[in-house]
C-alpha positions in Angstrom: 0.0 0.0 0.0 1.1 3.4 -0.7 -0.3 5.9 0.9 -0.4 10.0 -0.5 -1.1 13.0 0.5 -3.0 15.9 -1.6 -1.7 17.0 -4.6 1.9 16.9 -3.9 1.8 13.1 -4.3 -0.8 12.8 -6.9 1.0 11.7 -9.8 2.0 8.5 -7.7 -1.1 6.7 -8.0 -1.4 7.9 -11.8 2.5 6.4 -12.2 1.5 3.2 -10.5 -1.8 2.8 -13.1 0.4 3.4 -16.5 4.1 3.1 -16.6 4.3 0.5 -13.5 1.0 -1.4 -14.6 2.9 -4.1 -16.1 6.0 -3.8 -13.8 5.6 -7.1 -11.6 7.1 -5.4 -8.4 4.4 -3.2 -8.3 1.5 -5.8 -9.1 -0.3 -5.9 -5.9 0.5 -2.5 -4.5 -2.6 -0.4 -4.5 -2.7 3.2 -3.2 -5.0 5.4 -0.8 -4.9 9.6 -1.0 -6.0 11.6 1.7 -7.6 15.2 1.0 -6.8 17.9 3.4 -7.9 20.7 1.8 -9.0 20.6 -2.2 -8.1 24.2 -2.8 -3.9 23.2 -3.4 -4.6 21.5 -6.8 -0.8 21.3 -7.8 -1.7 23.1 -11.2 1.2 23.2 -13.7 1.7 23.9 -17.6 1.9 20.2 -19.2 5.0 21.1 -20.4 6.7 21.3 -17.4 6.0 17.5 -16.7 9.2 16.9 -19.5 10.1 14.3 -17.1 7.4 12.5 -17.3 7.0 11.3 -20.9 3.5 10.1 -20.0 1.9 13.0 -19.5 3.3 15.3 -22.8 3.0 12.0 -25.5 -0.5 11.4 -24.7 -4.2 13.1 -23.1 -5.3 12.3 -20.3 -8.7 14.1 -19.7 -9.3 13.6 -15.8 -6.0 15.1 -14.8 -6.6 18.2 -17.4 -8.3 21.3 -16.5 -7.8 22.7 -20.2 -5.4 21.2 -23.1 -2.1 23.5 -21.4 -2.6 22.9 -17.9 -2.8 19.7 -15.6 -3.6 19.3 -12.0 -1.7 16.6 -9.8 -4.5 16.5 -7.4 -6.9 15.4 -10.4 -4.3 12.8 -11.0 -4.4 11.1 -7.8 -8.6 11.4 -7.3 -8.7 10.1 -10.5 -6.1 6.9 -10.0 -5.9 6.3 -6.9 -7.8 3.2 -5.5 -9.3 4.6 -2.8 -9.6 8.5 -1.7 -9.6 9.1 1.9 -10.9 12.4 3.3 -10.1 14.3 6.5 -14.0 14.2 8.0 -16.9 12.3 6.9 -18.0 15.7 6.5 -15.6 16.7 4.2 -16.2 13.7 2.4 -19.6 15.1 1.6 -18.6 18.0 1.1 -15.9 16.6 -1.8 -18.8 15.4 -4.0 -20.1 19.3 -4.2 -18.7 21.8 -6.7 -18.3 24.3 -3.7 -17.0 22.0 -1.0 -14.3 20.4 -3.7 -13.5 23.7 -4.9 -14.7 23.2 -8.9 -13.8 19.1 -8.4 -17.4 18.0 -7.2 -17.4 15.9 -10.8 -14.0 14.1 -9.7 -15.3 13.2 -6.1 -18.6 12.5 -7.7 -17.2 9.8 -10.1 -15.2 8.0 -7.5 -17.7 8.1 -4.6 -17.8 4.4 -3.9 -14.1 5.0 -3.0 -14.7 8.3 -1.3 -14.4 7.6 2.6 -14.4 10.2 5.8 -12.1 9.6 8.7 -12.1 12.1 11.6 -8.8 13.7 12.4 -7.5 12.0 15.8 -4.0 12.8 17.9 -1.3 10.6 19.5 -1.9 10.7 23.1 1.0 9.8 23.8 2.5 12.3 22.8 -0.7 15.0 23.1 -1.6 14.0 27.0 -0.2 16.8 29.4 0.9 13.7 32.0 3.5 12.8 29.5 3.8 15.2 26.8 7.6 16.1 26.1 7.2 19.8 25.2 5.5 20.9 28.4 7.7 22.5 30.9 5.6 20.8 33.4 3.9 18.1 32.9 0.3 17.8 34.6 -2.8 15.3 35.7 -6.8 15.9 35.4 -7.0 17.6 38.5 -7.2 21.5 39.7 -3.9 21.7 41.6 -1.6 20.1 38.6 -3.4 21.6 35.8 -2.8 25.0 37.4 0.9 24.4 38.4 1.5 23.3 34.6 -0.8 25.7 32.5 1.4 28.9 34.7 4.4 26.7 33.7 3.6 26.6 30.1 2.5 30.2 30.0 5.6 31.4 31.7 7.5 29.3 29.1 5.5 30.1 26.1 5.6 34.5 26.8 9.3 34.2 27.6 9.7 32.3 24.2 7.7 34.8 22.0 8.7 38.0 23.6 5.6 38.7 25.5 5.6 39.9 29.3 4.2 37.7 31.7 0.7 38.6 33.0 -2.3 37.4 34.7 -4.2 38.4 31.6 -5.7 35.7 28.6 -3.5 34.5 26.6 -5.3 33.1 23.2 -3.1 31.4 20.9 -3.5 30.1 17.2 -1.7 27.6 15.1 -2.6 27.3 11.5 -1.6 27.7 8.3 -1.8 32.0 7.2 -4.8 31.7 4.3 -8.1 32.9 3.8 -9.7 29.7 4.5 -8.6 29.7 7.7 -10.8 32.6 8.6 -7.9 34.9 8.8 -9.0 37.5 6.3 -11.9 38.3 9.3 -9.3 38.4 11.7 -7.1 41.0 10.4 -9.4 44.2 10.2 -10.4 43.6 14.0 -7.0 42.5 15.4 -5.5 46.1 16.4 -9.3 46.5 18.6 -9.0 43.5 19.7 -5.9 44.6 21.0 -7.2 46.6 22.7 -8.7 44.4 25.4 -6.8 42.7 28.5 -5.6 39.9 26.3 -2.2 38.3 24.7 -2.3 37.1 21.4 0.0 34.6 19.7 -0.1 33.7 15.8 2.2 30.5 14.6 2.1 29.6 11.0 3.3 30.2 7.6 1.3 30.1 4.4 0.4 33.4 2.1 3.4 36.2 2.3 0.5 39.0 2.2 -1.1 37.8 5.7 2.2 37.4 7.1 3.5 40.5 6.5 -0.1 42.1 8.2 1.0 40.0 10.9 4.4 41.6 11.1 3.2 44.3 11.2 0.5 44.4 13.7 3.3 42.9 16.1 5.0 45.5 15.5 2.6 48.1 16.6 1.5 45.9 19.5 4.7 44.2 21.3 3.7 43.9 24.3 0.6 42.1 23.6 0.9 40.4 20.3 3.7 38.0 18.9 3.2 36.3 15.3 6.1 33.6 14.7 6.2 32.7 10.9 7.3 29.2 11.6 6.2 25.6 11.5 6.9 24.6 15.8 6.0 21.8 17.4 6.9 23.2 20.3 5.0 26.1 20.6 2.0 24.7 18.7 2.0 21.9 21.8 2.0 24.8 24.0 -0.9 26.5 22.2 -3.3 24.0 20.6 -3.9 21.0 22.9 -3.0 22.9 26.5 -5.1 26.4 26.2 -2.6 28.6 28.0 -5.2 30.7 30.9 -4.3 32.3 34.1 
């Protein structure tokens, strides 16, 4: 079994289905894609796929969004043997032209291999008893969540910049795009600001939100930090322990 991942891996399945069809090495591997998020369709000129002779010799209409252009995502949809979704919801929401972002036909066709699995975490590596990145680690119970959240709060302002307080802390970790609801966050960040409140931002994505980011930090420094960066660190910090006084 191999198993992909959005577009970046889409031509796998497609390889696997014409030049390696005959190859006996490959004659019992099948392959499973997972869909994230169906906006990322890996679109690219065909002739930039010179390296792959398969794709500039011949058509291939379900991996072609006009005669110039291809998308990888398309690809793997179309050959891989099974397509795995993030949700059962998003499943769903694959076989719509709005949900699939223009690729409801795609999900549509292969719906009988269209499955949702809910997003789950590795707790042991996510429970705050044994979780590596906390400063402190901490049990179910008032005492030990208090003594570790101030721990991890103490760790996480000294990391980012920010003074310690007895005020909010709300953090976010995501990727910076518009389908992550950030494009409402922006225009009411500097009011929001304006509360009793600390704000941190971790995430890369689209240049334009990041340099907003920038530069809201930079007219808020003692209340706002944005850190352009994938951490696994911080994001433990932020996502699964909500950082409170």
């Amino acid at each position: 079994m191999v198993h992909c991942n959005d577009w970046h891996t889409g031509l796998v399945p497609f390889l696997l289905k014409t030049r390696y069809a005959e190859d006996t090495f490959f004659a019992k591997t099948k392959s499973l894609i997972s869909i994230h998020n169906a906006a990322f369709k890996g679109i690219y000129n065909r002739g930039e796929f010179k390296v792959i002779p398969e794709l500039t010799a011949g058509r291939f209409p379900d991996l072609e969004l006009d005669y110039h252009t291809l998308s990888m995502l398309k690809a793997g949809v179309a050959y891989a043997d099974k397509i795995n979704a993030v949700s059962p919801n998003y499943a769903q929401e694959l076989c719509t032209d709005l949900g699939s972002q223009g690729m409801g036909a795609d999900f549509q066709s292969r719906r009988d291999d269209l499955v949702g699995i809910v997003n789950g975490c590795d707790y042991s590596a996510w429970s705050p008893e044994n979780d590596a990145f906390l400063p402190v680690a901490y049990k179910a119970n008032k005492q030990s969540m208090a003594r570790g959240k101030k721990a991890a709060r103490r760790a996480l302002c000294e990391e980012v910049g920010l003074p310690e307080a007895s005020t909010p802390v709300i953090g976010m970790v995501c990727r910076l795009t518009g389908q992550k609801g950030l494009h409402y966050l922006l225009p009411i960040l500097d009011e929001l600001l304006l509360n009793d409140i600390l704000v941190v931002i971790v995430g890369t994505g689209d240049p334009k939100i990041a340099e907003k980011l920038h530069e809201t930090a930079a007219r808020h420094p003692s209340k706002f930090a944005f850190v352009e960066a994938y951490n696994n660190r911080l994001a433990h910090w932020l996502k699964r322990h909500r950082i409170y006084s």
